[in-house]
DOKOLLUM-418932 format. One record per residue: x, y, z of N, C-alpha, C, O in turn; residue in one letter. Coordinates in steps of 0.05 Angstrom, whole numbers, plus 5000, padded with zeros to 4 digits. Layout:
<rs>
XYZXYZXYZXYZa ...
</rs>
This chain:
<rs>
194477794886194877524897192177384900190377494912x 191877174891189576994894190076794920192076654920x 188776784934188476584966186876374961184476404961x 188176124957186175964946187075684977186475444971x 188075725001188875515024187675615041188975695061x 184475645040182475685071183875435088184675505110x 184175235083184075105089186175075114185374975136x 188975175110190575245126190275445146191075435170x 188875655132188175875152186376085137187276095114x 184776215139182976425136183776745148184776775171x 183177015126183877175135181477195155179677025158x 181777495173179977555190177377695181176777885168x 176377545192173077735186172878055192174978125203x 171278255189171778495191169178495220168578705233x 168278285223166478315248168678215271168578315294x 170777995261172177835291174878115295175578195317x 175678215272177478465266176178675293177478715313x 174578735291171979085302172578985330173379145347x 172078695339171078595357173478575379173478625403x 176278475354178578505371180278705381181778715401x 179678865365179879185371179579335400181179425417x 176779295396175379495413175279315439175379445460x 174979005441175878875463178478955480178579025504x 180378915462184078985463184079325479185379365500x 182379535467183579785478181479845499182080015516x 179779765502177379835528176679655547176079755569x 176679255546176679125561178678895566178578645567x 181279125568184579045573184478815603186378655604x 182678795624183578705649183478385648181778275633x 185178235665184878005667182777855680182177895704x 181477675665178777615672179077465701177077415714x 181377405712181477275739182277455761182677405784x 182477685748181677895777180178065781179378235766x 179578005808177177965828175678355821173478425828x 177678535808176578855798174378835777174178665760x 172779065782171379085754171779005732170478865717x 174979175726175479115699175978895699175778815676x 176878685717177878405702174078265706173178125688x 172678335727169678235720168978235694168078035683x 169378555679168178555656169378365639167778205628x 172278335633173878195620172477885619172377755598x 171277765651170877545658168277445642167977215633x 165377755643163877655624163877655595162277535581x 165677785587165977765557166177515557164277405546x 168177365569169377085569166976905562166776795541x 164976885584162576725593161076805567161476645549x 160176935563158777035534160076895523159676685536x 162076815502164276755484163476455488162976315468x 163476395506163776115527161275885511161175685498x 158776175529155976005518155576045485153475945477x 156776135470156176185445157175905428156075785410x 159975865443161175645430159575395439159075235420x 158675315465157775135470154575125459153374915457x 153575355453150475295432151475195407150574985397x 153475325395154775135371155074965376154274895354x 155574795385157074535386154674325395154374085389x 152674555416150374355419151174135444150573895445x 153074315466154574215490153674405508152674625501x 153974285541153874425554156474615561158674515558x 156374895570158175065569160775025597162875155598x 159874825614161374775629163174635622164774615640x 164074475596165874285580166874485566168874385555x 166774725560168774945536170874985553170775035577x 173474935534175574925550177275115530178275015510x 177575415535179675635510181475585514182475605536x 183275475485185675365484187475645466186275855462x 190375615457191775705450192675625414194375695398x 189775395415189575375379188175015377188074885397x 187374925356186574745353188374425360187574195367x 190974525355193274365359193374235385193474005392x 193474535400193174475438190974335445191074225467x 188974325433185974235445185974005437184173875448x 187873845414187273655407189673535429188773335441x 191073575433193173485453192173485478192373285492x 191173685487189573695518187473505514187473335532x 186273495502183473265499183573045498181872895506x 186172995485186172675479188572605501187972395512x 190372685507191972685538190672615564191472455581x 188272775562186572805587184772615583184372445600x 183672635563180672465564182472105568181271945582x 184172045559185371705553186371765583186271585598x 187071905588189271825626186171765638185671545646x 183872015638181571875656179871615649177871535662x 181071475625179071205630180771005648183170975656x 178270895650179570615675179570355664180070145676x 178770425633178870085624181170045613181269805609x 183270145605185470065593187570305586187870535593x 188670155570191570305548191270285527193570285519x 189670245507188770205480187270415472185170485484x 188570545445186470755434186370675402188070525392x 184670775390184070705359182670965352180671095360x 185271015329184771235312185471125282185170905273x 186571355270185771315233188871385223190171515239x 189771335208192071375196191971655178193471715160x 190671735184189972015166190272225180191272405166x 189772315206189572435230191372745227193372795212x 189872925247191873175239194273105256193672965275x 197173175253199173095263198273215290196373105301x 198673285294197673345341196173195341195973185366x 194072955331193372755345196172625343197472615364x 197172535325198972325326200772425349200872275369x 202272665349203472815370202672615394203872415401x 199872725405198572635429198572335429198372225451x 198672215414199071835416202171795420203271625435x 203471995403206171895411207071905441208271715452x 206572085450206972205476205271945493206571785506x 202271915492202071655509202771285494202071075505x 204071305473205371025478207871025483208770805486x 209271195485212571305510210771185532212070995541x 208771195544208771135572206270875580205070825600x 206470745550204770425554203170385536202570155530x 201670635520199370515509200270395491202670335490x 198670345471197670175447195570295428193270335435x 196570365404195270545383194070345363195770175356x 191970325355191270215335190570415311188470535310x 192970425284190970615271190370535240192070435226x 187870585233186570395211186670575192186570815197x 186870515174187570565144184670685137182670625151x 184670885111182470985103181670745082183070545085x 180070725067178270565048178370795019178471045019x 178170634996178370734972176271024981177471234974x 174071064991172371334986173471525004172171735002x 175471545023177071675035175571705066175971895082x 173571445070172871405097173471195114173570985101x 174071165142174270975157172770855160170570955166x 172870485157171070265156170070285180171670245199x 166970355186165870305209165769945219165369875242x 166069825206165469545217169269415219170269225232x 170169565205173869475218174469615248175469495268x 173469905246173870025277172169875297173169805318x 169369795289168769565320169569325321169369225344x 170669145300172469055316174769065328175968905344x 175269275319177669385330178569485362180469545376x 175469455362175469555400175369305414174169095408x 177569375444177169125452176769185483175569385488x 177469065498176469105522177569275545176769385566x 180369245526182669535551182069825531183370035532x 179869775516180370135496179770265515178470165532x 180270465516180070735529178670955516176871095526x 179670995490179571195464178871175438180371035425x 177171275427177271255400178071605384178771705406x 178371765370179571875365179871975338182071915328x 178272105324177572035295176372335294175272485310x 177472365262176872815255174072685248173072455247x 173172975243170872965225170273015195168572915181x 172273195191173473235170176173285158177173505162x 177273115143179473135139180573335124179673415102x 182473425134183673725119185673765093186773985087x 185973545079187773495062185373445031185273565009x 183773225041182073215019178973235014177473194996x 178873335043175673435050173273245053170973305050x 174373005061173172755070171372845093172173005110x 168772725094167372695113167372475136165372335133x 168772395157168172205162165172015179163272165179x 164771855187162571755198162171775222161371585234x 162772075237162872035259159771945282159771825303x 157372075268155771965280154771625292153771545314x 155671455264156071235271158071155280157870915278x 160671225292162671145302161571255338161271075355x 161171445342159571515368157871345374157771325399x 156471225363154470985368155570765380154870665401x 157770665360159770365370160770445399160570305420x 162270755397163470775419161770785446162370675467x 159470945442157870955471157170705479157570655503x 155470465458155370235468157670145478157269995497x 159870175472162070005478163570105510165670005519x 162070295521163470445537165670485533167470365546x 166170755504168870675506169471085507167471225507x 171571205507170471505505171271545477172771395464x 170171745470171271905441171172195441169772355452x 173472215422174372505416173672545385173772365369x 172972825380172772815340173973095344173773265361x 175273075322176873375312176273465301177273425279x 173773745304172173925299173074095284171574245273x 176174125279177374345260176574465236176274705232x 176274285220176074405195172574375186171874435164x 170074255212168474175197166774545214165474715202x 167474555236167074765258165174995238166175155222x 162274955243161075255234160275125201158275215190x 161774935187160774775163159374595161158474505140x 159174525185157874255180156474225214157374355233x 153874015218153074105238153973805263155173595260x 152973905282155073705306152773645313153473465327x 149473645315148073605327147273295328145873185345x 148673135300147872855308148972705321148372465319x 151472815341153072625351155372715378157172595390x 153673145382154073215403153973145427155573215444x 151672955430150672855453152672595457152772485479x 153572545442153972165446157672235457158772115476x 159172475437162572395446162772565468160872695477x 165172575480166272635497167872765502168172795526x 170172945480170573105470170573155441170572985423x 170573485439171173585419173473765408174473845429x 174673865390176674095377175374215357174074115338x 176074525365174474685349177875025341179375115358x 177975075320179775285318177675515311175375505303x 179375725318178776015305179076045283177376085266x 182076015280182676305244181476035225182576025204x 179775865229179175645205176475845188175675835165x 175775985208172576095200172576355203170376465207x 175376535202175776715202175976925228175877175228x 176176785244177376915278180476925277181476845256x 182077015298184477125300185976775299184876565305x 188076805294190976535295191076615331190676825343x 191976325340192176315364190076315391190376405414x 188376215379185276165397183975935380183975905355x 182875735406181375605392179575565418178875735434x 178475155418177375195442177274805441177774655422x 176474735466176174505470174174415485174074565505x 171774175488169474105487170373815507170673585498x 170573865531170973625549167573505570166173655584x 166973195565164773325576165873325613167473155621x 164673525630164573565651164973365673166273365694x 162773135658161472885681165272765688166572715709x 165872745664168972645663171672795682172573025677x 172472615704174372755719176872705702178172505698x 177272985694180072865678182372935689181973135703x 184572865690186972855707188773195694188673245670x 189973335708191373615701193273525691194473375707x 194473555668197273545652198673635660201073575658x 197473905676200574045695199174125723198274345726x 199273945742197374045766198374345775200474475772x 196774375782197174635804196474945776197675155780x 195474925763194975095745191875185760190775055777x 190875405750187775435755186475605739184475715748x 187375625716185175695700183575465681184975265675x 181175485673179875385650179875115669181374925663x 177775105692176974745714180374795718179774765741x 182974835718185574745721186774555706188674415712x 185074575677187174465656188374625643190174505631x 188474835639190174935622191075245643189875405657x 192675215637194175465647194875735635195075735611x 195175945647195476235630193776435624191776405610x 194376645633192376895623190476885605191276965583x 187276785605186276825579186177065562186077295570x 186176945534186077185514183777295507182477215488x 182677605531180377535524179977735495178077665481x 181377955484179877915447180977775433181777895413x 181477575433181577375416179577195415178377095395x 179277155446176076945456173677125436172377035418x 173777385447171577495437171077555408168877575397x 174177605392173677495372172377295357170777335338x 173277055367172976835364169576785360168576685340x 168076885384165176895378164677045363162776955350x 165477315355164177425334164377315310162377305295x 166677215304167577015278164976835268163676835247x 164876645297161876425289159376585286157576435278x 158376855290156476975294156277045253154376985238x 158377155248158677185222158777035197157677065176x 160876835209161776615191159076485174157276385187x 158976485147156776335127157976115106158976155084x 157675845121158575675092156175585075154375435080x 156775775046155475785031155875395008157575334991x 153975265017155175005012154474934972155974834955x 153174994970152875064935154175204921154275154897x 155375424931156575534916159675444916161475564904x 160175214933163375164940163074914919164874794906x 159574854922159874534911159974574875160274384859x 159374934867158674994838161875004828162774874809x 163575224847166075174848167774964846169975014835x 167374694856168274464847168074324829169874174819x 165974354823164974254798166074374775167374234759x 165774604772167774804757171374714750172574664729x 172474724780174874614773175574314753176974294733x 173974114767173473854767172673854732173773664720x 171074024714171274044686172874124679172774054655x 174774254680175474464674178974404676180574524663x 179374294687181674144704184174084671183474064648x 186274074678188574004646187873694650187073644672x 187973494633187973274628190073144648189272934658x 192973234658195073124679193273174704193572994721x 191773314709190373334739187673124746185973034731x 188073084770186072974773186072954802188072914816x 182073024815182173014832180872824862178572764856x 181072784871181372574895178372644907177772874912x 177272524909173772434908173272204938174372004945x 171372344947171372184978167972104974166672264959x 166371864986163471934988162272075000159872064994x 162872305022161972515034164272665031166572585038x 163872915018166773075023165073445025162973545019x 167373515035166273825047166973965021169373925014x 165774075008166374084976168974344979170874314963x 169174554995170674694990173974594991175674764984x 174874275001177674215007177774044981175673924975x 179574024966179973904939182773864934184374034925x 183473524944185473554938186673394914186173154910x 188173524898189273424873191373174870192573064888x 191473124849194873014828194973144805193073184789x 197873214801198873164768200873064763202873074777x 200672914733201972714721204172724734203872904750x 206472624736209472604733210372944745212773004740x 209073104756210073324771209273364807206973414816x 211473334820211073374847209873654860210373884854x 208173574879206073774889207674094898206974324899x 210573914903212274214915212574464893212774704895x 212474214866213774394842210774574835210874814831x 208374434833206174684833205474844848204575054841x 205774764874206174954894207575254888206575474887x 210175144882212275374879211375554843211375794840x 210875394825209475534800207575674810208075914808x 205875624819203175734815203475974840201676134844x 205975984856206076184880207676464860206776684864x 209076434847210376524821208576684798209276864783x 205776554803202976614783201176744804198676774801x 202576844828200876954847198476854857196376964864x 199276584857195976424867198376224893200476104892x 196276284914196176154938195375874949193175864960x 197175614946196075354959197375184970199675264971x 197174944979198674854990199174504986197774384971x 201474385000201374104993199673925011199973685013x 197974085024196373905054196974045073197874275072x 196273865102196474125112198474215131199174055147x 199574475133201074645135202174565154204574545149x 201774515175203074335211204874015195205973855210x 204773975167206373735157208273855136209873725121x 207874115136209374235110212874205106214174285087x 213874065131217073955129217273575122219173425119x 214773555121214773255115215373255088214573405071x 217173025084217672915054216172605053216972465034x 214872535064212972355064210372325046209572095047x 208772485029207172555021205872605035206772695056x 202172585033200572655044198972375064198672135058x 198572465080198272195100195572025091195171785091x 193372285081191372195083190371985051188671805048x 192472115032192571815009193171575006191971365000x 196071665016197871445026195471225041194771025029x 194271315071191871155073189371045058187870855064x 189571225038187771055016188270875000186770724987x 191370895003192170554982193670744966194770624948x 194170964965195671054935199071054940200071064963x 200571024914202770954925204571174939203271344951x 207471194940208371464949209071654925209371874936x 209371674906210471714876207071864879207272104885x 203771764875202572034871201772054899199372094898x 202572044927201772184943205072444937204272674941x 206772444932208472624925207872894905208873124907x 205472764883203972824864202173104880201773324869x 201373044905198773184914199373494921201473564932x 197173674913196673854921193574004930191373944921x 194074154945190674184957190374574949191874764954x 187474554934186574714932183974744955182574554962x 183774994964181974994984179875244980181275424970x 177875324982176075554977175075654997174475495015x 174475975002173576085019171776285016171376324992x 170076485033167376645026167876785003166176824985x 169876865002170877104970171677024951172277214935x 172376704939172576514926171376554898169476394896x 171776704875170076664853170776594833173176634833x 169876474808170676324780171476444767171476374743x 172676674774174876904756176476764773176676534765x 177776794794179476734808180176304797182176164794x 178076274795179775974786179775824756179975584748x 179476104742179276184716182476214719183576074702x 184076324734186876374722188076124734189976014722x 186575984763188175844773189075514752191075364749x 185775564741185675344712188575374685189875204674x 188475674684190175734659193875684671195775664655x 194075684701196675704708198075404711200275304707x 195075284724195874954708195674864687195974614687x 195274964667194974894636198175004632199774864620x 198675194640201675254638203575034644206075084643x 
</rs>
């Protein structure tokens, strides 16, 4: 079987694997009680804690361990829009991983007002449409960093800029760029962040969330007390500790994903063709072919023992196409067309040597 949908999820590393192990059978106790063993449990935690927040280039008092990237994007953007005081208005992108949209749906049931802007032919959001787009009741802005369907970069450093002058808060969705790409130009400026595990090869079901501190944010479910009292429930601590060994390990090798693209991108049947952003994270590549729907290569090429997907996997019951073309102007006929090839550390040109010959099929 060839695994060609990092993108969806990543196996485990054999460092976050060792780590969860030997966490799981020797530092079993709950980190919130007040015994040794849950002490010990408590500093693994804190270790785990400050590791993620040197990544991110945050202070460690804002890491908030969630139950996956999904939850953090829902806790963050829930929490961070109830604590502003300027309004009910938030502005995001029509491209968005569905749990943001989730999280907007949920606050315009109870008043707000979503503004969400369309991508631009290079598969980025118009920085000069989003400031005007802010107005004086925003609350939120709300925008990935990288999009997971076609590996778009977006502008988040300059969108942090509009927003801090604007006093307005912002969230970026750290998922798929997490450990690839670096946060240091625009750490300082938002206000939260989303970051997953199994994206970079840590366990499914851990991730983490990046609130800053200064911000009193309101409890989604009062009376909880773990993690400041937003989030509730036993932490997981080998999964946490996974989770840091994962980033300790994790290498994106960015030439060799970008030699790999290039590869496909020649190499490609004449019906394919692939979707091109002005910043794109070279390993997400997402396709068309002619007059054949993405489900039907999907299902061939799973048949040819190669692994991928139609976008990403949290939309995999949608008959909608893919959100993030559709926002580029393309019609529904080739966003129906799309399929995403994704690459990961064990990724090699034997492997997309057959994946070439099964689409020539």
């Amino acid at each position: 079987m060839i695994y060609l949908d990092y993108a969806a999820t990543s196996p485990m590393s054999p460092e976050a694997l060792q780590a969860y192990c030997e966490v799981a059978q020797r530092y079993y106790g709950n980190s919130a009680s007040l015994h040794d063993t849950g002490g010990q449990a408590s500093y693994f935690i804190e270790q785990a804690r400050a590791l993620v927040a040197k990544k991110l280039g945050v202070s460690s008092d804002g890491v908030i361990f969630t139950g996956s990237g999904t939850e953090g994007n829902l806790l963050a953007i829930l929490s961070v829009a109830m604590a502003s005081q300027k309004g009910k208005h938030i502005i995001t992108s029509q491209a968005e991983h569905t749990s943001v949209h989730a999280a907007l749906n949920t606050l315009e049931k109870i008043g707000y007002e979503v503004t969400k802007l369309p991508l631009q032919e290079n598969g980025c959001v118009n920085v000069a449409q989003l400031s005007e787009a802010i107005r004086e009741d925003t609350a939120l802005i709300t925008i990935q960093h990288v999009n997971s369907e076609i590996g778009a970069i977006q502008p988040v450093t300059a969108i942090a800029d509009i927003a801090k002058k604007a006093n307005v808060f912002f969230h970026v969705d750290c998922v798929q760029s997490f450990c690839k790409l670096s946060t240091q130009s625009f750490c300082k400026q938002v206000d939260a962040m989303t970051i997953s595990a199994h994206k970079i090869g840590g366990p499914k079901g851990c991730g983490a969330v990046y609130i800053n501190p200064k911000i009193r944010v309101p409890a989604l479910t009062p009376g909880v007390t773990h993690e400041r009292g937003l989030r509730g429930g036993t932490l997981d601590t080998p999964a946490i500790v996974a989770f840091s060994a994962a980033i300790e390990a994790f290498q994106y090798e960015l030439q060799h994903y970008e030699a790999l693209r290039q590869y496909l991108r020649k190499n490609l049947p004449k019906s394919c063709r692939i979707i091109d952003s002005v910043e794109q994270l070279p390993n997400i590549c997402g396709l068309l072919m002619e007059r054949v729907e993405g489900q039907y290569v999907l299902l061939k090429l799973n048949e040819a023992g190669i692994c991928i997907s139609t976008g990403s996997a949290c939309d995999i019951k949608s008959d909608s196409g893919t959100k993030a073309i559709l926002s580029m102007g393309y019609t529904m006929e080739e966003a129906r067309q799309f399929f995403r090839i994704s690459f990961g550390q064990t990724t090699s040109f034997v492997e997309i040597d057959r994946l070439l010959a099964a689409l020539s099929n």
